[in-house]
N, C-alpha and C positions, 0 to 999 in steps of 0.2 A: 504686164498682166495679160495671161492669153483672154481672149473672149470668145466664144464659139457660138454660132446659132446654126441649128438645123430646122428644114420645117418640110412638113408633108403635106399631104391633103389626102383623105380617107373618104372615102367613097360611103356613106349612112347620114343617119340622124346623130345629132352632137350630143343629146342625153346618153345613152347607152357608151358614147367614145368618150364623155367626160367620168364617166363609173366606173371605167377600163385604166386612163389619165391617176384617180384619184386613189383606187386600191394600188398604195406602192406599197403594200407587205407581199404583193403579189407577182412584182417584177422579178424575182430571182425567177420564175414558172420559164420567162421569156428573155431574160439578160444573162447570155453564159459565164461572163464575166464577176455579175452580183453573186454574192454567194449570199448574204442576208441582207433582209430591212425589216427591223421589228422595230413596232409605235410603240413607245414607252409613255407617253402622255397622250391626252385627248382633251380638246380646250372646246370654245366655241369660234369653228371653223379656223382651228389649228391644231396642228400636230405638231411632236415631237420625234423624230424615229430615230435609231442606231442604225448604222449602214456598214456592209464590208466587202469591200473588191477586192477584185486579184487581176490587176493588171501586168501581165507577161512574168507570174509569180514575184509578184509585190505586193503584199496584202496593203490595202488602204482603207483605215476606218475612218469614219467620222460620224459626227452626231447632228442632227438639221431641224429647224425649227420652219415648219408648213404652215404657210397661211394660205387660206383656201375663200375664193372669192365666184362662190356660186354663180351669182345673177350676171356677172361677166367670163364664167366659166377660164377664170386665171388662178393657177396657184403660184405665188413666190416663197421662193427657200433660200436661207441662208446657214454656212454651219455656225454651231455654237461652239464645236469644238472636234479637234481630229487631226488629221496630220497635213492636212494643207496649211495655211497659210490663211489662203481667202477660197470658200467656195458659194457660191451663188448663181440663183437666178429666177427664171421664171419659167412656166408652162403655159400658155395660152390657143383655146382653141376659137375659133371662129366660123360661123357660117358661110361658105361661098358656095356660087352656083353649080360645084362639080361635087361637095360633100362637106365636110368639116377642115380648115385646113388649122393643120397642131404645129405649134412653133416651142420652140424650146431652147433657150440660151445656158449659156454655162460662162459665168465669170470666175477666174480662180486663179492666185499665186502659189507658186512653189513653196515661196518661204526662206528660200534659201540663196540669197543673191548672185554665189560664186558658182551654184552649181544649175540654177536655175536659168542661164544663157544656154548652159549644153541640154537641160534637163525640160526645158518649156518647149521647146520645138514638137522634140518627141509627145512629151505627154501631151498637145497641144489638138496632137495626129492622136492620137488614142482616145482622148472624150471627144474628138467630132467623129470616130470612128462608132463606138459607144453608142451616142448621143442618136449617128443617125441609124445602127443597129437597134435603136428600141423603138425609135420613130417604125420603120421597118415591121416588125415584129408586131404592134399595136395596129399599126395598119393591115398587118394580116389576119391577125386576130380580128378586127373590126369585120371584115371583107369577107369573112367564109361563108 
């Protein structure tokens, strides 16, 4: 099961980077890859959204259930359903002495045990790629 963390540190105040963090209807603006996220449900301090990539012309959907933890400025997601397998993790920001630093993991299986040795390497390299593409992006967006 690949695991991936990436993490930045963003130069500001963590309110405004946690507002930027929590609008994900908003990442297609910033992620060339996302083509949608729409919230289909709205809980207390959860969400539900629809998601859909196109990794090297592969459409991947899936569906994720957000729970969002304010006072620690953490959200964890898991899917409910899609074509992984397993997809998961967390967002977390933090104060440190240089700005906010954003941490972000990604747990996830292929699904597919026979294809998933040749097929997790790659995909492995494309959600850290991803991953720290939006780290990247959020940080520039934060910075201007």
């Amino acid at each position: 099961m690949p695991y991936i963390e990436v993490s930045t540190i963003v130069t500001g105040e963590i309110a405004p980077i946690w507002s930027i963090v929590m609008d994900m209807e908003g990442y297609p603006k910033f992620m060339p890859n996302l083509q949608s996220v729409k919230v289909e449900e709205r809980g207390d301090n959860s969400t539900v959204s629809s998601w859909v990539s196109n990794v090297d012309g592969r459409v991947i959907k899936w569906k994720e259930r957000d729970v969002f933890y304010p006072a620690q400025h953490r959200i964890e997601y898991t899917q409910v359903s899609g074509d992984l397998k397993k997809f998961e993790g967390y967002w977390q920001l933090s104060e440190v002495a240089d700005g906010v630093k954003i941490v972000l993991t990604v747990d996830f299986e292929f699904g597919m045990p026979m294809v998933a040795a040749l097929l997790n390497p790659l995909l492995k390299k494309k959600v850290r790629e991803n991953s720290a593409g939006m780290l990247a992006a959020i940080k520039q967006i934060c910075e201007r």
